[in-house]
C-alpha positions as CSV (number, residue, x, y, z in Angstrom):
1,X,-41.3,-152.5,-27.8
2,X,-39.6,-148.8,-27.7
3,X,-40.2,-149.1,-23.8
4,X,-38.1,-152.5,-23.6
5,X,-35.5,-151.5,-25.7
6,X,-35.1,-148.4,-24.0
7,X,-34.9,-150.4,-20.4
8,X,-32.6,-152.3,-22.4
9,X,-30.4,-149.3,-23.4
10,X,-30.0,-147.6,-19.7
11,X,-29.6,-150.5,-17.5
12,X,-27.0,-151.6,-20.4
13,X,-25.2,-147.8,-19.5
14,X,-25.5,-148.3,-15.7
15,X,-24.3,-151.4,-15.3
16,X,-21.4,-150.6,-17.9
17,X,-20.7,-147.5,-15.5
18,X,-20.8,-149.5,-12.8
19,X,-18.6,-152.3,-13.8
20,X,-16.0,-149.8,-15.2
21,X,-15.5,-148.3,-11.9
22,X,-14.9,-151.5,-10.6
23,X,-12.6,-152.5,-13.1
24,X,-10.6,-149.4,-13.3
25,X,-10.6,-149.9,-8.9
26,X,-9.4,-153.5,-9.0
27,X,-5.4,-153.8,-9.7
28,X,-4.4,-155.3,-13.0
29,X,-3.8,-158.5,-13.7
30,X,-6.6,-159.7,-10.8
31,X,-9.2,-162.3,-11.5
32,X,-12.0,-159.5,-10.1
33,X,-10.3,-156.8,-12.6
34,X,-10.9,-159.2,-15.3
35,X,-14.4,-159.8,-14.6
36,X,-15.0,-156.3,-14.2
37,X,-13.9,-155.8,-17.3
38,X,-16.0,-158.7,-19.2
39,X,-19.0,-157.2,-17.7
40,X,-18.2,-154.0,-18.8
41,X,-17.2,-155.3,-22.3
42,X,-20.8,-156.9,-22.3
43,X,-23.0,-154.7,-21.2
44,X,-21.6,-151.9,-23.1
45,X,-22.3,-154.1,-26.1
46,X,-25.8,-154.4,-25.0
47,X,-26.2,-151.1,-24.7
48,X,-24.8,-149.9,-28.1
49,X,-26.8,-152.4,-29.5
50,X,-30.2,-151.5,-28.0
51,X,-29.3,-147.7,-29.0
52,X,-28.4,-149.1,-32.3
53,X,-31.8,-150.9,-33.3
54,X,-33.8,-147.9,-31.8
55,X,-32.3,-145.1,-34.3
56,X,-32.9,-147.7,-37.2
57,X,-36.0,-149.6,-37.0
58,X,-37.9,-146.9,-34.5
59,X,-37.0,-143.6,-34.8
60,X,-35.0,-143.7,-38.4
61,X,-33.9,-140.3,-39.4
62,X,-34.8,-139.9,-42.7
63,X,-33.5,-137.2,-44.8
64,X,-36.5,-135.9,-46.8
C-alpha cells in the first residue's frame, strides 16, 4: 500500500509539473490553456491527497 500511494503521489507531481508548463505556455483565454490548467488542477489534487493520507494513516507523527 505505501508503494501505490507513493506512485500515486510522484506521478500526481510530474504530471502537475508538466501540465503547468503547458498551461502557463498556452495564451490565455485558449481552449488548450484551459485544459492545461484542469489537468493541472487535478493532478495536483491527486497528489496532495496521496501525500495527505500517507502522513496520517502510514507514517503519523506522533508527539510522544
Amino acid at each position: 500500500m505505501h508503494s501505490l500511494m507513493t506512485m500515486i503521489h510522484i506521478c500526481g507531481a510530474v504530471v502537475a509539473l508538466l501540465a503547468g508548463f503547458m498551461a502557463m505556455s498556452f495564451r490565455k483565454g485558449s481552449g488548450l490553456h484551459s485544459a492545461a490548467g484542469m489537468v493541472f488542477s487535478i493532478s495536483l489534487l491527486c497528489a496532495a491527497a496521496a501525500g495527505t493520507y500517507m502522513a496520517i494513516f502510514i507514517k503519523p507523527n506522533r508527539a510522544t
